[in-house]
MIZA-75434 format. One record per residue (C-alpha): x, y, z. Coordinates in steps of 0.1 Angstrom, whole numbers. Layout:
REM MIZA-75434
       X       Y       Z
       X       Y       Z
...
END
This chain:
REM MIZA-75434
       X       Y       Z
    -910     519   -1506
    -923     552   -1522
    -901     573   -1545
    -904     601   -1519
    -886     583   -1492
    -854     588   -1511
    -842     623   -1510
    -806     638   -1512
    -797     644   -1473
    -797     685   -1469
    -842     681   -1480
    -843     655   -1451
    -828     675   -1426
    -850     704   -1440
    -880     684   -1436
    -873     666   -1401
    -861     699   -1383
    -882     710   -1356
    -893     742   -1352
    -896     755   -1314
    -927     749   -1313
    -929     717   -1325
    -898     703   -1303
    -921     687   -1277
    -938     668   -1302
    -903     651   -1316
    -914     618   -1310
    -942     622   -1334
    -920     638   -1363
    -906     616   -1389
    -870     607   -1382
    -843     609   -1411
    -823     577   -1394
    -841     550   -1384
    -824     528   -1356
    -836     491   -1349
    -819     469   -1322
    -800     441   -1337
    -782     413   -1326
    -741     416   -1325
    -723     395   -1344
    -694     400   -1324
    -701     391   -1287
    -737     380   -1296
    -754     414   -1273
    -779     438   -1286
    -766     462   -1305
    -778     492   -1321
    -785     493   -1367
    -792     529   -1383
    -811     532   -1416
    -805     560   -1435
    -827     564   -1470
    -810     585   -1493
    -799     598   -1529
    -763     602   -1539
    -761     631   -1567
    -748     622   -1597
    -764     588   -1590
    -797     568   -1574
    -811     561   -1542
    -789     541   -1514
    -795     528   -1484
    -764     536   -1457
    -763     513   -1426
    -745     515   -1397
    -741     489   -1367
    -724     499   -1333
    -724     475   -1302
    -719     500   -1268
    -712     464   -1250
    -678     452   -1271
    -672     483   -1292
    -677     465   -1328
    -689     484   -1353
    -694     479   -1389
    -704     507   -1419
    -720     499   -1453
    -740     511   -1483
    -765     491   -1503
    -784     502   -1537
    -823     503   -1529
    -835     498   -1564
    -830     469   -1589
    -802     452   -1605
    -795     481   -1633
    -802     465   -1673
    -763     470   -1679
    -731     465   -1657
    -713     499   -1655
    -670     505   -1655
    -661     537   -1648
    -626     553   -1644
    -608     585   -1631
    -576     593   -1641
    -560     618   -1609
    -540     641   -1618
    -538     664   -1586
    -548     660   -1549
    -582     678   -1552
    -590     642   -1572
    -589     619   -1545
    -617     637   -1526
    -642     621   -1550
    -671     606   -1539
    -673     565   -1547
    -700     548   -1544
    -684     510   -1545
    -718     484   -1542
    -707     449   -1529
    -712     437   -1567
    -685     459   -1576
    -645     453   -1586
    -620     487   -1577
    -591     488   -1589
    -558     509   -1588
    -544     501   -1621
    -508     516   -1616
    -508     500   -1586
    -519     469   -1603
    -541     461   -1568
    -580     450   -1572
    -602     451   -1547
    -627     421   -1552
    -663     423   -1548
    -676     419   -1512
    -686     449   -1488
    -706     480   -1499
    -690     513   -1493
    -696     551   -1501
    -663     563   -1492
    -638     588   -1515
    -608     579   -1535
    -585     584   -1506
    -605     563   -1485
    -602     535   -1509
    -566     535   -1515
    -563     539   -1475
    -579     512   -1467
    -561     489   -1495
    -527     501   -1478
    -537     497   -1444
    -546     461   -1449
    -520     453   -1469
    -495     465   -1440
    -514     446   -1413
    -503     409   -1423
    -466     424   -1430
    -451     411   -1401
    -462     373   -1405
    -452     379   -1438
    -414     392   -1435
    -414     355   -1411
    -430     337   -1430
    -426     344   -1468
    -397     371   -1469
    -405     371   -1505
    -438     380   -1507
    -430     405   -1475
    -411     419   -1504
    -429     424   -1538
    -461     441   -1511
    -437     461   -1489
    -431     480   -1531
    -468     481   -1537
    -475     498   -1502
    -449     523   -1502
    -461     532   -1539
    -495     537   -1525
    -484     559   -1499
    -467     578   -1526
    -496     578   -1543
    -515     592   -1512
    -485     620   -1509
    -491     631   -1545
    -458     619   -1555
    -473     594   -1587
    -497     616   -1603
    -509     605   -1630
    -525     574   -1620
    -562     559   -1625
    -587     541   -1604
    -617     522   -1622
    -652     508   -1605
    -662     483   -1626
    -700     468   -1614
    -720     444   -1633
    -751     448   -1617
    -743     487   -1626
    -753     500   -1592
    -716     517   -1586
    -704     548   -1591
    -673     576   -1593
    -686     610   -1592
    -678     636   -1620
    -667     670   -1622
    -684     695   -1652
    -643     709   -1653
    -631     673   -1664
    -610     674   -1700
    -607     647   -1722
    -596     615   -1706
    -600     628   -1673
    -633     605   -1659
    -650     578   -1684
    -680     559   -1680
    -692     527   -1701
    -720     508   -1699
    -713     470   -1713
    -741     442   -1718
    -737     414   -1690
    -720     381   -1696
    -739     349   -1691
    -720     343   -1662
    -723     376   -1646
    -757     371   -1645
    -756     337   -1634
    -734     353   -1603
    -769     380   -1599
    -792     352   -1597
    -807     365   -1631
    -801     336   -1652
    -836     321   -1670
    -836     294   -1686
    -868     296   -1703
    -849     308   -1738
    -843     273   -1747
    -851     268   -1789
    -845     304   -1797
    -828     303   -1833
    -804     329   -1846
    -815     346   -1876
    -806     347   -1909
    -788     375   -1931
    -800     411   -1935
    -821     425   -1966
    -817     455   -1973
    -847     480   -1968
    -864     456   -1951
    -879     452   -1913
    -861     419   -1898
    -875     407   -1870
    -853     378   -1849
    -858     359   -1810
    -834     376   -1790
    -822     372   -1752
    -829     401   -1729
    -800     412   -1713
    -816     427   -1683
    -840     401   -1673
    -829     372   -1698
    -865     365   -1710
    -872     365   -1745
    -872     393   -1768
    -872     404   -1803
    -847     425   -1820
    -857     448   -1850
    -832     454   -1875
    -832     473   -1910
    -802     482   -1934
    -803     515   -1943
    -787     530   -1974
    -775     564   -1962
    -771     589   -1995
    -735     599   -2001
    -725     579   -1975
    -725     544   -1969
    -750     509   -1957
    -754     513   -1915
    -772     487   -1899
    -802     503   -1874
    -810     481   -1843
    -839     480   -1815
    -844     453   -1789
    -875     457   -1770
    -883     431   -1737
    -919     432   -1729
    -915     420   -1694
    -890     441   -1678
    -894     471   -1700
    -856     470   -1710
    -852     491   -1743
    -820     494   -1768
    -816     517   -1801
    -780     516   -1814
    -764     518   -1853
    -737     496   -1863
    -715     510   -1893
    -701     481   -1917
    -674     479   -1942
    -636     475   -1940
    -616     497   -1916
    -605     530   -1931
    -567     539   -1938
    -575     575   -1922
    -595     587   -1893
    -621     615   -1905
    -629     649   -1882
    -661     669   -1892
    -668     702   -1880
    -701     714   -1884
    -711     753   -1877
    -747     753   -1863
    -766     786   -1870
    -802     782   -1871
    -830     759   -1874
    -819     748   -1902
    -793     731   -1893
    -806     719   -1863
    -825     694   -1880
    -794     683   -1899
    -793     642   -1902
    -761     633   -1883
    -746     598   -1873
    -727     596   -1844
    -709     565   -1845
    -701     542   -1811
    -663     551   -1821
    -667     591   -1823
    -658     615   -1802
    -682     645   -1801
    -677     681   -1790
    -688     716   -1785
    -664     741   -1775
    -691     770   -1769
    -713     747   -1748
    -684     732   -1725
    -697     697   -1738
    -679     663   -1750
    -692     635   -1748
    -665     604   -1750
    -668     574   -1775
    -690     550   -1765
    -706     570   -1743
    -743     568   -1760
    -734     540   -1788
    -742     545   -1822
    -771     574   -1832
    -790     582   -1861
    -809     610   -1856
    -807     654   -1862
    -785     676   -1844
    -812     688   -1825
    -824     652   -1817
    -787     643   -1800
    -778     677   -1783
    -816     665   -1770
    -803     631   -1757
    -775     639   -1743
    -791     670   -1719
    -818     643   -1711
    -792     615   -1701
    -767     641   -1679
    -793     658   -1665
    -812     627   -1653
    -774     614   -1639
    -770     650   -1623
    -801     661   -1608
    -820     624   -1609
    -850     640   -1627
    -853     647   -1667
    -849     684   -1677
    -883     688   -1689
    -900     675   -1654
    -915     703   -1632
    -895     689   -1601
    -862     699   -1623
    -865     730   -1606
    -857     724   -1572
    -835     694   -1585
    -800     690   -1571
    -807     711   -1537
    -779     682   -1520
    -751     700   -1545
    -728     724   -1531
    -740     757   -1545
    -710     771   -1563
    -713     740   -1582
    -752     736   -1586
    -751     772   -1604
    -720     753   -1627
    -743     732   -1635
    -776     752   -1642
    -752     779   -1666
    -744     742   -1685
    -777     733   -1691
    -788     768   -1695
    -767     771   -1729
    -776     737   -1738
    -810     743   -1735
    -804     776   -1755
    -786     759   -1782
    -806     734   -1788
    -842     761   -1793
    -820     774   -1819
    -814     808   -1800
    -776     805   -1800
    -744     793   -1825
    -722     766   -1816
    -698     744   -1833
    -700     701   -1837
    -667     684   -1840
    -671     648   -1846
    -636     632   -1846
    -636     593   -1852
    -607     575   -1858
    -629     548   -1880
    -643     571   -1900
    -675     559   -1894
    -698     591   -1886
    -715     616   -1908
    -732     649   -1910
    -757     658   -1940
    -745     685   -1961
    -769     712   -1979
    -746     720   -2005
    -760     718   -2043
    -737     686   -2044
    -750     662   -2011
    -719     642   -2015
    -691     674   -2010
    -691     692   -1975
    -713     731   -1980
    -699     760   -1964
    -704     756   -1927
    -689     722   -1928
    -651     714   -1928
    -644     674   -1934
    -609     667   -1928
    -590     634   -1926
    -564     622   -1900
    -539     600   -1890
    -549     576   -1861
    -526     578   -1830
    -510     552   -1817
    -537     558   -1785
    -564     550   -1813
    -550     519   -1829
    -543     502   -1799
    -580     510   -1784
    -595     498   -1818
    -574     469   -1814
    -557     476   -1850
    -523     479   -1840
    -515     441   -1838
    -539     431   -1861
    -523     408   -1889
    -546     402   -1926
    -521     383   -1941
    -497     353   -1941
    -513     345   -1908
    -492     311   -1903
    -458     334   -1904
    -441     351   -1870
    -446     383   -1866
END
């Protein structure tokens, strides 16, 4: 279908209103739902499907559908994705703290896992849904208290254990258990929980993780065509290494590029790029090596000019970056590991939240009608955000870069007479990892020696 079939639903009631002129003509207008007669499932009459093709902001195009029978009263609401099968899966959590939270919009595709982790309930994959977080958590009580009666009959113990989980979920829904979290987790990617610009720390994550050989088995996007691809052997240093790799988005052969790099007053980081010639899937990342540090390490980097906006800086998959004056943090893991100038990654990062936001990239002519479907209060949040952004990165404003990573493992270039000691708009300071930290770097339990004794 053409792109321009897709459009957030406030342009498609712009374009299909009639005038008064044109009223008489409304058969000949294009219609923003399309309804086809379809047969009911239910008592096997004609019933009635509407189409409606539409984007999501924050996210892609979707298709809603919804079935009604006027002869037995069924009905029956769902979403669907209208593109592909994304290159990654996608998990994304919210943590609510406060009853504004469960009005976010969830876009749940029937690919998708949700789960209420306090509640230690998971929804399994099956029906497509763009509901809210209430809804979600609605729904899970209200089915769980529909087989309750058999239940109490016929298994008083199980009547038991989920009579606790629903009246915790109706606390829940009362804003009695704040804090708790939901997570989406999707590995065809096409699911989403949608942000807010306000969000601290913590507040609403997003990862993007490389599908498992049986998670694309379950897509129907296994190939077997790879067979007598060899691994390759170790990395030289300074030098181009080419190996057969698998693509992970359409699992057709590929080759991965790597190269050790020496970085000065610094240490060896490993530079990868996977390129898939049939699907178009590309991946840049760096991979730090070397043994875990005792200490975390937190730079801060004044940005004044130019100068130091084509600093070298190496955001590592672990760090956690920052900008107070911009209103900006981006979460580890977030965009993996970077190599690239300070100018280059505020760059990447506008690109990669404007294209979420608005569903064009910042530098495209269309950006400027982008995001017409947003509430306006929030649009013009939005537009002061990249506004500054866009400032900072020309070089026509100061801001500040914290990078705080608990493995040490990210670095800015310093322009002192001495490369290896921080100059004067930098301050390098090292930390002791939380407990948070360890146990998300898995180094808490870790054991090095006398593996055979108890712990």
């Amino acid at each position: 279908m053409p792109e321009e079939t897709f459009t957030p639903i406030g342009q498609k009631v712009e374009d299909i209103a009639p005038t008064a002129a044109e009223a008489q003509a409304e058969d000949d207008e294009p219609r923003g739902v399309e309804e086809i007669e379809s047969l009911c499932m239910n008592c096997h009459e004609n019933g009635t499907t509407r189409l409606l093709l539409t984007q999501i902001p924050y996210f892609r195009e979707i298709i809603i559908m919804s079935f009604s029978c006027d002869k037995c009263g069924f009905q029956n609401n769902e979403i669907q994705p209208a593109g592909t099968f994304q290159l990654k899966g996608v998990h994304v959590e919210l943590r609510l703290t406060q009853m504004e939270d469960f009005a976010r919009q969830v876009v749940k595709s029937d690919t998708a896992t949700v789960k209420f982790i306090e509640l230690d309930v998971e929804v399994p994959a099956g029906r497509g849904q763009l509901t809210n977080v209430e809804g979600l958590l609605t729904t899970i009580v209200e089915d769980l208290e529909a087989g309750q009666a058999d239940r109490k009959e016929q298994a008083p113990e199980v009547y038991e254990k989920v009579e606790e989980i629903i009246q915790k979920g109706r606390k829940m829904l009362a804003g009695e258990a704040f804090p708790f979290r939901v997570s989406v987790d999707d590995p065809a990617g096409n699911s989403f929980i949608t942000p807010d610009m306000r969000d601290g720390v913590g507040k609403w994550e997003k990862r993007e993780y490389l599908r498992t050989k049986e998670q694309n088995e379950a897509l129907g996007l296994t190939d077997t065509s790879n067979e007598g691809l060899t691994e390759s052997g170790d990395i030289i240093p300074d030098t181009v290494y080419a190996f057969p790799a698998t693509c992970p988005g359409c699992m057709h052969p590929c080759t991965t590029n790597m190269k050790m790099v020496d970085i000065p007053h610094f240490r060896q980081v490993v530079i990868m790029n996977t390129t898939c010639d049939d699907c178009g899937y590309k991946s840049n990342d760096v991979k730090t090596g070397g043994e875990v540090p005792e200490k975390g390490k937190k730079v801060t980097i004044k940005v004044r000019n130019s100068v130091d906006l084509a600093r070298d800086i190496l955001k590592s998959e672990s760090c956690f970056l920052e900008c107070p004056e911009l209103n900006l943090s981006v979460n580890p893991g977030t965009l993996g590991g970077r190599f690239t100038t300070v100018e280059g990654l505020l760059t990447q990062v506008r690109d990669d939240l404007h294209n979420q936001i608005f569903q064009t990239g910042a530098e495209d002519p269309a950006a400027v009608h982008a995001g017409d479907s947003l509430p306006a209060e929030e649009k013009a949040r939005w537009d002061k955000f990249f506004g500054d952004l866009n400032a900072a990165i020309k070089g026509e404003r100061e801001f500040t870069i914290i990078l705080t990573d608990p493995m040490a493992s990210s670095y800015v270039q310093s322009l002192a007479d001495d490369p290896a000691q921080p100059d004067d708009q930098m301050i390098v300071e090292e930390y002791e990892r939380t407990d948070e930290e360890e146990e998300e770097l898995g180094l808490k339990d870790m054991k090095t020696e006398n593996y055979s004794e108890d712990n």
